[in-house]
N, C-alpha and C positions, 0 to 999 in steps of 0.2 A: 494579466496574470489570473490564472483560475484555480481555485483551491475546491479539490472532492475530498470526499469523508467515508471512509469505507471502514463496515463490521470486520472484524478478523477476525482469526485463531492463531495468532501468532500469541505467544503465551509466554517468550522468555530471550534472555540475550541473543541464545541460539542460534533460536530462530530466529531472529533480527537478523542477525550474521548471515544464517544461507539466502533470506531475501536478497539483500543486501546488492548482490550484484547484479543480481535482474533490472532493479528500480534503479540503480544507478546507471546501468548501461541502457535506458528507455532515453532518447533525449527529448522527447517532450517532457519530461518531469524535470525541473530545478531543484528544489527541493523536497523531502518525504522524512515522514514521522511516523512512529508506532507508538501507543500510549500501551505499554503492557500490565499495566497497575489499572487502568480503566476496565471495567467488565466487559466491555463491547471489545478491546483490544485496538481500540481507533487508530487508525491507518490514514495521516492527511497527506496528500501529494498534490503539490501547487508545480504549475508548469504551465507552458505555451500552449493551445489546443491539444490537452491531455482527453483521451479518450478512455472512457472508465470501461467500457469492456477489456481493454487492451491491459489495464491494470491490476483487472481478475485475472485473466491469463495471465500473467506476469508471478503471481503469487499462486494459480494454480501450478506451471512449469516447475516452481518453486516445491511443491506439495502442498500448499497451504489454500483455506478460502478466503474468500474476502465476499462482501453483499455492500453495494455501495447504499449510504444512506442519504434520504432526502433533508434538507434542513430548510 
């Protein structure tokens, strides 16, 4: 299993909502989380060989950015 960590700008349920079907219909992703109380807006999605450009794109289609972070 591989867990990335990406900056967003998702900022509210909303937005959580229109992601929402993007990152669920990715099937390398299992699971994904948004911290929208955190300042960075962290965005974690654990999955099979998840590919983090694919998961900018995913929330750019979306409108939103995302900057994956190193940890």
């Amino acid at each position: 299993m591989q867990t990335l960590t990406f900056k967003t700008n998702v900022k509210c349920n909303g937005c959580k909502a229109a992601i929402t079907p993007y990152l669920d219909d990715e099937p390398s992703i299992s699971t994904w989380r948004v911290d929208i109380y955190d300042d960075n807006r962290l965005l974690t999605v654990e999955g099979e060989s998840v590919d983090p450009e694919t998961v900018i794109g995913l929330l750019k289609q979306a409108g939103y950015q995302a900057e994956q972070l190193s940890w």
